[in-house]
N, C-alpha and C positions, 0 to 999 in steps of 0.2 A: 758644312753646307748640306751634308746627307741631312745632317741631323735636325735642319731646319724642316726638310719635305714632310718629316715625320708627322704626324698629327699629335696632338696633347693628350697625356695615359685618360686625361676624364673622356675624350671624343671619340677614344676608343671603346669604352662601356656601353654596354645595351640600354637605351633610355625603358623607363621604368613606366609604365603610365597607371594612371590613380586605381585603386579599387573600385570594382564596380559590384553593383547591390546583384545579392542573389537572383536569380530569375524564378526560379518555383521553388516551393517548399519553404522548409525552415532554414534559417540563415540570424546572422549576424553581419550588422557593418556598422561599422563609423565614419559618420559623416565628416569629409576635409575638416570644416571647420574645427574639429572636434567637437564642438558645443551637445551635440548628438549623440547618441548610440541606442542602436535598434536590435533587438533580440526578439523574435516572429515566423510571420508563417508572412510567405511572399505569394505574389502572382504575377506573374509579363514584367518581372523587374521592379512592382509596387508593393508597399505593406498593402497586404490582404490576408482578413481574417484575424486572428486573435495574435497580441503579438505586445511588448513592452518597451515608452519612448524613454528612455534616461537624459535629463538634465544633467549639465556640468555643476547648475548649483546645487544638486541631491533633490528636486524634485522630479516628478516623473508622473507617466500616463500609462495605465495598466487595463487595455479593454481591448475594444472590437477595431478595424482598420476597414474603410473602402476607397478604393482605388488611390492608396497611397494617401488618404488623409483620416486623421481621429472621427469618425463619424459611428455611430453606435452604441450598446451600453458598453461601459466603463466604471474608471474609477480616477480620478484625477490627484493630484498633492501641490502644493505651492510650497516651495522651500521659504521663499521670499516672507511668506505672512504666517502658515502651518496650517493653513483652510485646509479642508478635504472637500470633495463632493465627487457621488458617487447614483451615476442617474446616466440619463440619454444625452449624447454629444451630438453638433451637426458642425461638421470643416470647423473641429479644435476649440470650437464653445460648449458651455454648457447648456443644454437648450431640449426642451421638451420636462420629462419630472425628472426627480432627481432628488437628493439630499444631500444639502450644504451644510458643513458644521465649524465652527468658527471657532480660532486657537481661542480666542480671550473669552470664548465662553456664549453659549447659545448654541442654534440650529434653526434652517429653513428646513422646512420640506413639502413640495409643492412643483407648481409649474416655473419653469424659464426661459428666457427669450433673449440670445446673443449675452448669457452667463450674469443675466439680472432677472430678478424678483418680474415677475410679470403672468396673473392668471387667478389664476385660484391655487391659494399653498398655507401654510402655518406657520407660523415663527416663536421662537421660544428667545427670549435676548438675554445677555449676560447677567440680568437681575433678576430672572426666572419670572419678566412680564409674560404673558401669551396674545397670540392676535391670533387670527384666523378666519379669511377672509378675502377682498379679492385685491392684487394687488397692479401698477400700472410705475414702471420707469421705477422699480427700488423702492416704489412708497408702498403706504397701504392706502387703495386709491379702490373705491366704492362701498360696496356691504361689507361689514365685518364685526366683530365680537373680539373684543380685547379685556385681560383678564390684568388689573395691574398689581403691581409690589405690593400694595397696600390693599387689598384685596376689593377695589372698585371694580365695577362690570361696567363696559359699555355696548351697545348693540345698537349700530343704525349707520349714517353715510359719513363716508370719506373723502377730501380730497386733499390729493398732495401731501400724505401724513398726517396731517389735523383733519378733527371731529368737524367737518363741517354739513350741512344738510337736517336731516329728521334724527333725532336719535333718542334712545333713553339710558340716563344714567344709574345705575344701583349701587349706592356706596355700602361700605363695608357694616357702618353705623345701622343701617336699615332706614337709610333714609333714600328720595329715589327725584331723578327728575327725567322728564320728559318732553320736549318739543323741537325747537327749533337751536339748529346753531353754526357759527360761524368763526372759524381761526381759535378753533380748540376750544371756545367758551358759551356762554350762552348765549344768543343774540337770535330776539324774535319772538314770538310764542310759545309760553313755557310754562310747563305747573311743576312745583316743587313741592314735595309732599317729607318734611325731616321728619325725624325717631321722635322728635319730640310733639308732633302730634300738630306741629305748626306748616301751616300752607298757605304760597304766595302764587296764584294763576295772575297770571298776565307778562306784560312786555317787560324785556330782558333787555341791555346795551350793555354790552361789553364785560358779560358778567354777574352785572348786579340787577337786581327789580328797579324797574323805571318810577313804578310806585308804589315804595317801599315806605310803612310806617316810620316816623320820626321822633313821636312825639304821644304822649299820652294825656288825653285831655277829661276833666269831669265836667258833663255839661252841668250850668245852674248857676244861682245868684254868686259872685264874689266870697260875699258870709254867708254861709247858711245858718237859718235862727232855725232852732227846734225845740219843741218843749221837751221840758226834764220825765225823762220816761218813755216817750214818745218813739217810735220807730222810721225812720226814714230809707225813699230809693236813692241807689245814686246809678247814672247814664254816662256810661264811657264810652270815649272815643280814639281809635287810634287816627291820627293826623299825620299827614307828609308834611314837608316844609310849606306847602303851598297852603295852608290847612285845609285844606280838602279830604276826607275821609277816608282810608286807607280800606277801600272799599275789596280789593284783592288779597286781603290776607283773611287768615281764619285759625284758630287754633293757638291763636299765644295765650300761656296762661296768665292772669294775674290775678293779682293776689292784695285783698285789703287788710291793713290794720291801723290802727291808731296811737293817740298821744295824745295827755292835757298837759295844759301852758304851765311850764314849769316858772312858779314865781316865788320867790325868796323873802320879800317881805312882804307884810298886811297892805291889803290894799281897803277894806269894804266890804261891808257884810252878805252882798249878793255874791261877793266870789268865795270859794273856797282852793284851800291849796295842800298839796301834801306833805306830810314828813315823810320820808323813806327809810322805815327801819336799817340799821347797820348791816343786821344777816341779808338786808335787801340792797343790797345798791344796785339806783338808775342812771346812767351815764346820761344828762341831756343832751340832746340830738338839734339842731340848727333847723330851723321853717322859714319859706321864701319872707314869713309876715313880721320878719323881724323880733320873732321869740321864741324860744329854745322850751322844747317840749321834751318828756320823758312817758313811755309805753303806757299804755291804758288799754283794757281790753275789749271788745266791740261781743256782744250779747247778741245772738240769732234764736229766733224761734225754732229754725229747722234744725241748728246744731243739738238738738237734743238737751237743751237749759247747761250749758259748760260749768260748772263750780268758777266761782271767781281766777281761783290761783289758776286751775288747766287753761284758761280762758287768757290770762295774761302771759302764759307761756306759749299760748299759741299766737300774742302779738310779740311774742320773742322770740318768735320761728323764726324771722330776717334778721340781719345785724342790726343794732341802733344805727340809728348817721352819724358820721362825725361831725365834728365842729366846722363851721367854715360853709362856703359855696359847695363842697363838692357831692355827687349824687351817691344816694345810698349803694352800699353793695350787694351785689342778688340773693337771696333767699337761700341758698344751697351751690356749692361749687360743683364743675361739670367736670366728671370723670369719664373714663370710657367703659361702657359697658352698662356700669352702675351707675345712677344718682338718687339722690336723695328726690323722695315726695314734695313740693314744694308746700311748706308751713306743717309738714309729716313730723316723724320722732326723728332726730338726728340718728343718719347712721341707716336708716332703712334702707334696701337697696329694693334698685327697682326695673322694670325694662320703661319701655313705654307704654304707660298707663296710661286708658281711655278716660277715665274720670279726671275728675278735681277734688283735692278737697274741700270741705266746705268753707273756706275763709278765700275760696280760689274760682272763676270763671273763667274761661275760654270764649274766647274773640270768635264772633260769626260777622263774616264782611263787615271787618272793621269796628263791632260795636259790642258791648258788655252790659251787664243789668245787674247790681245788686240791692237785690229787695231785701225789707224788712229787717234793717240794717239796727242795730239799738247800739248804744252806749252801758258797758253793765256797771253793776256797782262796783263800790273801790275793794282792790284786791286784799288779801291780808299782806300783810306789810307795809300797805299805805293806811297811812295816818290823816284823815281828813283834820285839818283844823278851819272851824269855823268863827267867825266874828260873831261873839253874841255880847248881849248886854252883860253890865254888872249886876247883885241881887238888887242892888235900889232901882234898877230900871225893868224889872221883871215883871213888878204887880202892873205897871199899863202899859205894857206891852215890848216887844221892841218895836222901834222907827227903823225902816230903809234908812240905807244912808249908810256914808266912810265911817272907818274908825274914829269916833268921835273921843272928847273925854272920860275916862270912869269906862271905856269899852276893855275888853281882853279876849285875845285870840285863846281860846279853847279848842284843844284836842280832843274829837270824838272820839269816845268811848267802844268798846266790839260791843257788838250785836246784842240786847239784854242786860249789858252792863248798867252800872249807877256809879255818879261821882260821892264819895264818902264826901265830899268838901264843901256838898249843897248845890255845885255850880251847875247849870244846864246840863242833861242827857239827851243826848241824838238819838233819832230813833233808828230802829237795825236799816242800812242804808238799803234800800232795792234796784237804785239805779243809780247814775251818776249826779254829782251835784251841780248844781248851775257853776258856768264857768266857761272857760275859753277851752276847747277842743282842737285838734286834727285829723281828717284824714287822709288816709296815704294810698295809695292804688300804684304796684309796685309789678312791673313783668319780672316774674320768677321762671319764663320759660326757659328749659334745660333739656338738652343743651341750650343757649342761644339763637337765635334766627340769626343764621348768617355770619356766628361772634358779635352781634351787635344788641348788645341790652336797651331797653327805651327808657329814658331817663324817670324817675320817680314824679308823680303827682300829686299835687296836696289840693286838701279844700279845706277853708278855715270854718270850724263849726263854732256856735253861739248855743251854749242849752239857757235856758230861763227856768225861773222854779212853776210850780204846778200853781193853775189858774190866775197866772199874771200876765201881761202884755208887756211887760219892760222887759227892755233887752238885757245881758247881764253890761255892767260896767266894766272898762277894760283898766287894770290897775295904772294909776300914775295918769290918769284922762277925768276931765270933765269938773264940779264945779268944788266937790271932795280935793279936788286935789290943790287947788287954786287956793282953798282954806288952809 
């Protein structure tokens, strides 16, 4: 019963009460929860003054202290992510300047507002983009200059992290645009000025030109007749779908060449056709007019009189077409940095050249001019053969007219030559012979407007011989053929 009165060995123990934080000076404590531990300079029982906060997860707060909260320069850690930043705190934020450096790579540094992007500051991101500029809620939100991975520049407004407002673009190419935009693209009022010399001024949606050329047109008759020798213009057009004239662009280059109607058997002594030497081979190329032509080369006054052969390598500057519907391919592939002169020596390298060459013009609102256009004579390697009479038809004359009987297609002779066999000699040829022609008006711009080539143009030529008014006859038509 004594032993009941007694009190219990724990009631007898002096109760222990918690730790309490230093009052002045330097001290240490840990806080109950543990979660804390403070190593500092105190005041009235508060962190005051310089002093260091440890986390139980290994991060921590290494700076200035007032009246018991992180307020001043410092230096902050996140164990949780590996961020750093190392700037002006206000109650445990990061807030005022400061630099943030980010484990997976990058850094801010700049202004902050409750531990986000907000002010004027810089940014470097993990793929060494740059901005720099003003920023609102974490974005980059008004003026600003951003440098990208791929070394485009941009300079003008922001909102909500996309390019949206007035700005100008400068790509790495040296190509550049300027106007209006909206949800990071173009939208609005806009002049785009590429490396390649080519410019679209006007309205933008969503990216693309509102009236954007589609189509490459030659104004004038269906057939053009022209006499044999004769020089002719031709008037291009670029066209949108709507055919309206693509009156906003300027600067594409194109580029003319030609082809005669490649035909296999005798047709008629107003036509002529060629053989193609062995060491020559023409691959024939497919025409919208239902006849497959092979290169021939176009004769200018201003190109300084071209030798026949340079002259047809200069219509072998593009690839031939292939067989079938499909459009030829560009004149020169597009590299970076380098490309090739359009219808130039393969292989030239080049930046962006102001000129054209001569077999080339550049679009001004929409429209092209190639004067004084000729047809030259047939190259070496092409073998005119002509329809002439037999000797019993020589002495009065030949007759117009199909392969009739007693005719034979004869092979023109070079330039000076004579046939040992008595048969007809041609004279040295100076221009092209009557026959069926094409030509081709071809955007060779390089790089591309946009990656969008504008599909190839033809116009079906007619030449006639000198001082006649008949048209030539088309092989396999009319009343030769019926016979």
């Amino acid at each position: 019963m004594a032993a009941a009165g007694h009190g219990s060995p724990s009631s007898s123990l002096p109760r222990r009460d918690p730790p309490r934080p230093p009052r002045d000076g330097y001290g240490v404590y840990v806080y109950p929860n543990s979660f804390f531990r403070y190593e500092g300079e105190w005041k009235g029982g508060k962190k005051h003054g310089r002093g260091k906060l440890l986390f139980k997860d290994g991060g921590y707060y290494e700076g200035e202290f007032t009246d018991g909260e992180i307020t001043g320069e410092g230096c902050r850690i996140w164990a949780s992510s590996g961020n750093t930043y190392s700037g002006q705190f206000v109650l445990g934020e990061p807030q005022g300047r400061g630099v943030m450096k980010y484990k997976a790579g990058g850094c801010y540094e700049g202004e902050l507002s409750h531990g986000m992007r907000e002010g004027y500051g810089r940014l470097v991101d993990r793929d060494g983009q740059a901005y720099w500029g003003w920023f609102h809620d974490n974005q980059r939100h008004g003026q600003g200059h951003m440098v990208f991975r791929n070394g485009d520049e941009y300079e003008g407004d922001w909102v909500r992290g996309q390019r949206q407002g007035h700005g100008v673009l400068r790509c790495a190419d040296g190509s550049t645009y300027e106007g209006q935009w909206h949800g990071d693209v173009f939208s609005g009022l806009g002049r785009m000025t590429l490396c390649s010399g080519a410019v679209y001024r006007g309205m933008w949606i969503n990216g693309h030109p509102a009236a954007q050329a589609r189509k490459i047109v030659i104004l004038g008759p269906e057939v053009m007749d022209v006499a044999q020798g004769s020089s002719f213009d031709l008037n291009v057009q670029l066209q949108q779908d709507s055919g309206e004239v693509a009156e906003s662009e300027d600067g594409r280059v194109l580029k003319i060449s030609a082809g005669v109607r490649y035909v296999q058997l005798p047709a008629y002594s107003e036509v002529s056709f060629f053989k193609v030497d062995k060491d020559n081979p023409e691959t024939p190329f497919q025409t919208p007019f239902g006849f497959e032509c092979i290169a021939y080369p176009l004769w200018s006054p201003k190109s300084g009189a071209l030798e026949p052969r340079a002259a047809l390598e200069s219509a072998r500057g593009d690839p031939l077409l292939p067989r079938g519907d499909r459009e030829p391919a560009a004149a020169s592939d597009t590299s970076q940095g380098q490309r090739d002169i359009p219808g130039g020596p393969p292989g030239e390298a080049r930046g962006c050249e102001p000129h054209c060459p001569e077999d080339c013009r550049r679009v001004e609102q929409g429209c092209a001019r190639f004067s004084d256009v000729c047809l030259g004579p047939p190259p070496p390697g092409y073998s005119p053969i002509l329809f002439l009479d037999d000797p019993r038809e020589k002495a009065g004359g030949r007759p117009r007219g199909g392969l009739g009987p007693g005719r034979t297609p004869t092979t023109q002779d070079p330039p000076g030559g004579s046939r040992p066999d008595g048969a007809a000699t041609a004279e040295p040829a100076a221009a092209a012979f009557p026959g069926e022609y094409v030509v081709m008006i071809r955007d060779v711009t390089d790089p591309p407007f946009l990656g969008h080539v504008l599909p190839t143009a033809f116009k079906h030529l007619r030449v006639s011989g000198k001082g006649t008014d008949r048209q030539p006859h088309v092989p396999g038509e009319g009343p030769e053929s019926l016979s």
